[in-house]
KOLPA-818478 format. One line per 8 residues: number of its first residue (from 1); their letters; for each residue x, z, y of C-alpha. Coordinates in Angstrom, 1 decimal, decimal comma. Layout:
NUM	a	X/Z/Y | ...;
% end
This chain:
1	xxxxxxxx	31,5/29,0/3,8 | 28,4/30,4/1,9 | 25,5/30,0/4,5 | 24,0/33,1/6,5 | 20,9/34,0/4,5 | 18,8/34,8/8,0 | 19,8/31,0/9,2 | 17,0/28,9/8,5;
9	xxxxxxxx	17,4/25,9/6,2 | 18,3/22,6/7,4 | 14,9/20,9/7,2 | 13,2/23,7/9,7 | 16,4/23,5/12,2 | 15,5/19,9/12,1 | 11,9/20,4/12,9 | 13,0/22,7/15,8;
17	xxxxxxxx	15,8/20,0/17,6 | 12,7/17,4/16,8 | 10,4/19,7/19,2 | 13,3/20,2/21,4 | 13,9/17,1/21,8 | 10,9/15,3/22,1 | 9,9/18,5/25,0 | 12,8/17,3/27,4;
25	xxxxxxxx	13,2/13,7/26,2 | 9,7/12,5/25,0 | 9,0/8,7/23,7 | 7,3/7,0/26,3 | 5,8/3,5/27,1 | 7,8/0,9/24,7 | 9,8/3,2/23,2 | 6,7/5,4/21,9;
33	xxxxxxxx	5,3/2,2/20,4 | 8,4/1,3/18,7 | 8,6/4,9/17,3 | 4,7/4,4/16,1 | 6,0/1,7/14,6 | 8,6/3,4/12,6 | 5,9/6,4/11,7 | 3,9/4,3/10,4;
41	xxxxxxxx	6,1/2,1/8,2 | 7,6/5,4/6,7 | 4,2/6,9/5,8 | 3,5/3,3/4,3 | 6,9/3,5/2,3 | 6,1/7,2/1,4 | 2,7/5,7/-0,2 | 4,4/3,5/-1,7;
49	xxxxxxxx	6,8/5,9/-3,4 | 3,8/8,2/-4,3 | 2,5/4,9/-6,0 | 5,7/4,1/-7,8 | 6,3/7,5/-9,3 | 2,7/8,6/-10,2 | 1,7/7,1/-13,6 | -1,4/5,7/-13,9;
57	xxxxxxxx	-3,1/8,8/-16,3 | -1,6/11,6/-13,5 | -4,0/9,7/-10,8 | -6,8/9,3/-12,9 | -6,1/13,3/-13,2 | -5,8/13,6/-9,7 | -9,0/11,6/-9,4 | -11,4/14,0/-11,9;
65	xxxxxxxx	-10,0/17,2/-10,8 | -13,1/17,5/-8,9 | -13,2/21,6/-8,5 | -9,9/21,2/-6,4 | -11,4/18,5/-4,2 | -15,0/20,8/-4,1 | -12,8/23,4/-2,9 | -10,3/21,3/-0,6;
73	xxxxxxxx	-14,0/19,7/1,0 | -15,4/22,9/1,5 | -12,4/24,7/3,5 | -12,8/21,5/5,7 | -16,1/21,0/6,4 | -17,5/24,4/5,8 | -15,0/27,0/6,1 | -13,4/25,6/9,3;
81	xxxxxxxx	-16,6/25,8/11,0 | -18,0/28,8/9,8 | -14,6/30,7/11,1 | -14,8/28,9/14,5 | -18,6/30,2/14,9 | -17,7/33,9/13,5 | -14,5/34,0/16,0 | -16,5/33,4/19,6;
89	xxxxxxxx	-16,9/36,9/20,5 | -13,0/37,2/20,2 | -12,6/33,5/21,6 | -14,3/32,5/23,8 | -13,2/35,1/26,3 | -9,1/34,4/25,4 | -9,3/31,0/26,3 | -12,1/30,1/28,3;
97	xxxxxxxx	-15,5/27,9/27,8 | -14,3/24,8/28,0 | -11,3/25,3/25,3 | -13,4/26,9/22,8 | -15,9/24,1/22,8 | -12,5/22,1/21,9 | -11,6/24,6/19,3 | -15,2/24,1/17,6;
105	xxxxxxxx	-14,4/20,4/18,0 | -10,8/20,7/16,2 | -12,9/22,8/12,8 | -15,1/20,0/12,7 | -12,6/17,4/11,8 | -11,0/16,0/8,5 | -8,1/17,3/7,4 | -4,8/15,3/8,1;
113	xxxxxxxx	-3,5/12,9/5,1 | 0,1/12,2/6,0 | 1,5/15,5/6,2 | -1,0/17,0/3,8 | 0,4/14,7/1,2 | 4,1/14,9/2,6 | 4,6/18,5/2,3 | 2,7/18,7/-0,9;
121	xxxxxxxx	5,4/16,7/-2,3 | 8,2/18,5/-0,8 | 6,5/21,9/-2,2 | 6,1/20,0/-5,6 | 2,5/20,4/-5,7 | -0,2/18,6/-7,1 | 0,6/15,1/-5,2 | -2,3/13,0/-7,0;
129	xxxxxxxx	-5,0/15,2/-6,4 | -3,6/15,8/-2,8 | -4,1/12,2/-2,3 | -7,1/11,5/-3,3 | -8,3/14,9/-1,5 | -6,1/14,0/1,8 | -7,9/10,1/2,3 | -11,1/11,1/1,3;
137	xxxxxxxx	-11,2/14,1/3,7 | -10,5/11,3/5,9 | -13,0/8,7/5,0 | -16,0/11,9/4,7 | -14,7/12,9/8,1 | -16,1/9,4/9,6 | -19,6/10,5/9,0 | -19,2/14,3/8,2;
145	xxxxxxxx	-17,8/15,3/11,8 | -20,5/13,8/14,4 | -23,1/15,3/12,5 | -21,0/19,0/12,6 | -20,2/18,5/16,2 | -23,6/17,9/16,6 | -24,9/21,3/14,5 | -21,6/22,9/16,7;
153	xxxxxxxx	-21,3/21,3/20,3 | -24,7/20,0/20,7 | -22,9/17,2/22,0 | -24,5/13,7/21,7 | -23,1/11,4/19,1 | -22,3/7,5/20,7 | -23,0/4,4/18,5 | -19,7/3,2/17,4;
161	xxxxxxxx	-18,5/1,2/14,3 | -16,5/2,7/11,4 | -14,4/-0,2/10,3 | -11,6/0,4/12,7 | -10,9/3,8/11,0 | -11,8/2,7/7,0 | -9,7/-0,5/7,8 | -6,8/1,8/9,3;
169	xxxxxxxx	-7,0/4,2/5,8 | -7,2/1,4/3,8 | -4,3/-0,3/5,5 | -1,8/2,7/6,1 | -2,7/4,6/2,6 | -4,3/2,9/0,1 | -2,5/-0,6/0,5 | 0,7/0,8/0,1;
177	xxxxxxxx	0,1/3,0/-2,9 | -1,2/0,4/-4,4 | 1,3/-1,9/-4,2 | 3,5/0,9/-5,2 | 1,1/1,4/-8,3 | 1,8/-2,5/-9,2 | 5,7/-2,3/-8,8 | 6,2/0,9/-10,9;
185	xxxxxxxx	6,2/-1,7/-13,6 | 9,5/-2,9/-12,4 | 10,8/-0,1/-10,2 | 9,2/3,2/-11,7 | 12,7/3,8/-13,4 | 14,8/3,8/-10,6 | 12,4/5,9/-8,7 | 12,4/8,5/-11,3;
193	xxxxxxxx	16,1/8,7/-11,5 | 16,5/9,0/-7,7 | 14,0/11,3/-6,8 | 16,4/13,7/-5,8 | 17,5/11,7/-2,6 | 13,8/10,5/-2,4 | 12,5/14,1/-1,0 | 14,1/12,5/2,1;
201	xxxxxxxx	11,3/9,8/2,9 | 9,0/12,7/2,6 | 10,9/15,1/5,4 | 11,7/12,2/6,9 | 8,2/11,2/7,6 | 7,3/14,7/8,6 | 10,4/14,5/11,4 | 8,9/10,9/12,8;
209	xxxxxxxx	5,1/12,4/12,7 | 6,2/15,4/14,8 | 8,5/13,3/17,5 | 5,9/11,3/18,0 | 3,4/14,0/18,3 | 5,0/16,1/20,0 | 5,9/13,5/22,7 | 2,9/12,4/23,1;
217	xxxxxxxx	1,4/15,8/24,4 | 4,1/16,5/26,6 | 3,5/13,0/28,1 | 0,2/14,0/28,5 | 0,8/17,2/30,7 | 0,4/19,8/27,5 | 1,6/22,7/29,6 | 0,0/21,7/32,9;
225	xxxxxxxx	-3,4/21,4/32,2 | -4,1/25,0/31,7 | -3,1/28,0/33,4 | -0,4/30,0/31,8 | -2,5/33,0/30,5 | -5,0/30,6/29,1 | -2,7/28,0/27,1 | -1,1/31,2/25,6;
233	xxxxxxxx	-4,4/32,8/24,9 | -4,8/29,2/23,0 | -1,5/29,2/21,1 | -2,9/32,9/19,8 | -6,1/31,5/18,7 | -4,6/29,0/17,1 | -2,4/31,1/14,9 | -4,8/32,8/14,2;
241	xxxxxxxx	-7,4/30,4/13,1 | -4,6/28,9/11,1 | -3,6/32,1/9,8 | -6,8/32,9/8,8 | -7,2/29,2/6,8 | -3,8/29,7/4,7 | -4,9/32,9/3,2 | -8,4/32,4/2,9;
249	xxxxxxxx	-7,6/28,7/0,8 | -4,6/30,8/-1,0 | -7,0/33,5/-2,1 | -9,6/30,7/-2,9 | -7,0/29,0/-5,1 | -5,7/32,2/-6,9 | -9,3/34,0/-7,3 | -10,6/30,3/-9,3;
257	xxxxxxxx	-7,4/30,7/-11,0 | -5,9/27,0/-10,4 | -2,3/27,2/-11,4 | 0,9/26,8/-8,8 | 0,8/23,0/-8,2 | -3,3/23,3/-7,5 | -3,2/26,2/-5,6 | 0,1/24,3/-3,2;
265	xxxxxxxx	-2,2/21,5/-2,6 | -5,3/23,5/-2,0 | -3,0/25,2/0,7 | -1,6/22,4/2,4 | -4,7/19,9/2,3 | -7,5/22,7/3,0 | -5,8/23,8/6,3 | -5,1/21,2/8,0;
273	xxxxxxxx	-7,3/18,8/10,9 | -6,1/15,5/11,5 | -4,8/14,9/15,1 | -4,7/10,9/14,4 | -8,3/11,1/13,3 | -9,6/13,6/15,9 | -8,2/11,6/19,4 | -10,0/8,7/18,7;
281	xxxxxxxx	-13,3/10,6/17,6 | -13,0/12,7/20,9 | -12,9/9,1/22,7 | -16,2/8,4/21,0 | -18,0/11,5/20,6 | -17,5/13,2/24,1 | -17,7/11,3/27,9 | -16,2/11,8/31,3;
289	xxxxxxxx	-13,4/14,1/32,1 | -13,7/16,7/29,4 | -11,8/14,8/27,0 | -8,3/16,3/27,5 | -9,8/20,0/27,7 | -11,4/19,6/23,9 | -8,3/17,4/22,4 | -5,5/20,4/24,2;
297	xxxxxxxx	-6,8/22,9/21,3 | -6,5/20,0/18,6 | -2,5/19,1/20,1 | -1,8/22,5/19,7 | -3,1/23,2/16,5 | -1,4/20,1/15,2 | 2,1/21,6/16,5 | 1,8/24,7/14,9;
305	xxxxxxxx	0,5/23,7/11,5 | 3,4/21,6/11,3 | 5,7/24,0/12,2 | 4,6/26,4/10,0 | 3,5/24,6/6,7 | 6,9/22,9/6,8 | 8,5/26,4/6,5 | 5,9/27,3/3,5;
313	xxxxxxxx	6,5/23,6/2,0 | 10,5/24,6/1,7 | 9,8/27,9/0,3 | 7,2/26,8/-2,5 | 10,0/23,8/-3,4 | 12,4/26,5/-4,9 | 9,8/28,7/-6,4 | 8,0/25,6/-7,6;
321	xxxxxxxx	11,3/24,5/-9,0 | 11,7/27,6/-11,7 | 7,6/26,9/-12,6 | 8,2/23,4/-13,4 | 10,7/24,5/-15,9 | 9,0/26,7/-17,9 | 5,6/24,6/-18,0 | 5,7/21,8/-21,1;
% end
């Protein structure tokens, strides 16, 4: 039977049973650890994949395309900000004090590697330079976002070490992708000729990140620690704030005239803030029983920038599949 052209594809009805079923049957205690577990070992074989396939001149690429990571950098740290400053007339009164002081707190933050780099490479876009732009919006974000919640918030900055977070990078990301790097001597062949089936580590990944996020929140008492006009006041603001990102990096990418593979990773690692990297931070940065008020904006966000890049990842994969043939 040929396939309703309104149904979505089979990826996105995934991502919606994922949400559905992490909303009534969330991982909790030992099972949420083991599914941690299991994230984490698929983004650490996705890396290692990435590694494998990417031939050593492509990263070096990646590495000097430095007016995509200029641009990348500035939609994080100066964009983000800048929008969440110009939007607190419109705000501030839509979801209250407390939750906009969270929303200036969730445009202060690095952008997320993971699924910056996963739906990247389901969108076929620029994967080197989305690496190298994804971890090192993560390793800047260490020191980058106290000093901007500072400039924001005027919150006070703790003392606290950073080699919990560079070892954590180094450990999830960069080990693996090395090691990948060192076995695409023996297994860069086979990776090559399977790559078809290999787009499946990258959605699978996506499907394990939002479980486990997604579970987590609703563990947490997402929807009952807000009144119901507020938390939907929040969900608009955070639509909108992410609506304004994608076009404003898309226009950014087209105006500097970077081709389709730049502009795709300028897209998806310019717009998004890291959840993984922003709980902890909160923990540091911010005391008392505020905490779960300034993280709610950050959950949210996370949700829906998932949600919606995965549906823009599955539509650039079949346009970006006619560019590829036509470029030498």
């Amino acid at each position: 039977m040929a396939r309703p052209r309104l149904l979505p594809d089979n990826f996105t009805l995934s991502l919606l049973a994922v949400v559905i079923l992490a909303s009534f049957l969330p991982a909790q205690g030992q099972t949420a650890v083991a599914f941690g577990w299991i994230t984490n070992l698929a983004i650490g074989l996705l890396f290692f994949l990435h590694g494998a396939k990417l031939s050593s001149s492509a990263i070096i690429s990646g590495m000097t395309h430095w007016r995509l990571h200029l641009l990348v950098f500035s939609c994080t740290f100066i964009m983000f900000p800048l929008l969440g400053l110009a939007l607190k007339p419109i705000l501030s009164p839509l979801v209250g004090t407390e939750l906009y002081l969270g929303i200036l707190f969730l445009c202060a933050l690095p952008a997320t590697v993971q699924s910056a780099i996963a739906f990247t490479s389901l969108a076929r876009g620029n994967i080197p330079a989305a690496v190298c732009s994804a971890a090192t919006s993560s390793l800047l974000g260490i020191f980058l976002t106290p000093l901007l919640v500072m400039l924001l918030m005027g919150a006070q900055v703790q003392e606290s070490s950073t080699m919990d977070a560079i070892s954590k990078i180094v450990v999830q990301l960069l080990l693996p992708f090395i090691a990948g790097q060192i076995a695409r001597h023996w297994i860069g062949g086979w990776v090559t000729r399977n790559k078809a089936w290999l787009k499946y580590v990258d959605q699978g990944s996506i499907l394990l990140v939002v479980y486990s996020a997604f579970s987590n929140a609703v563990v947490e008492g997402i929807w009952q620690q807000v009144p119901l006009p507020q938390l939907a006041g929040l969900v608009v603001a955070c639509c909108v704030l992410l609506a304004l990102a994608l076009v404003i990096t898309d226009f950014a990418g087209r105006r500097l005239g970077f081709n389709t593979a730049d502009r795709i990773t300028i897209l998806f690692a310019g717009s998004k803030k890291s959840l993984a990297t922003g709980v902890p931070m909160a923990q540091v940065l911010f005391t008392g029983g505020t905490i779960g008020m300034l993280i709610l904006p950050l959950m949210l966000f996370h949700q829906i920038q998932l949600m919606v890049c995965a549906v823009l990842a599955q539509r650039y994969a079949d346009r970006a599949e006619e560019t590829v043939a036509v470029v030498p």
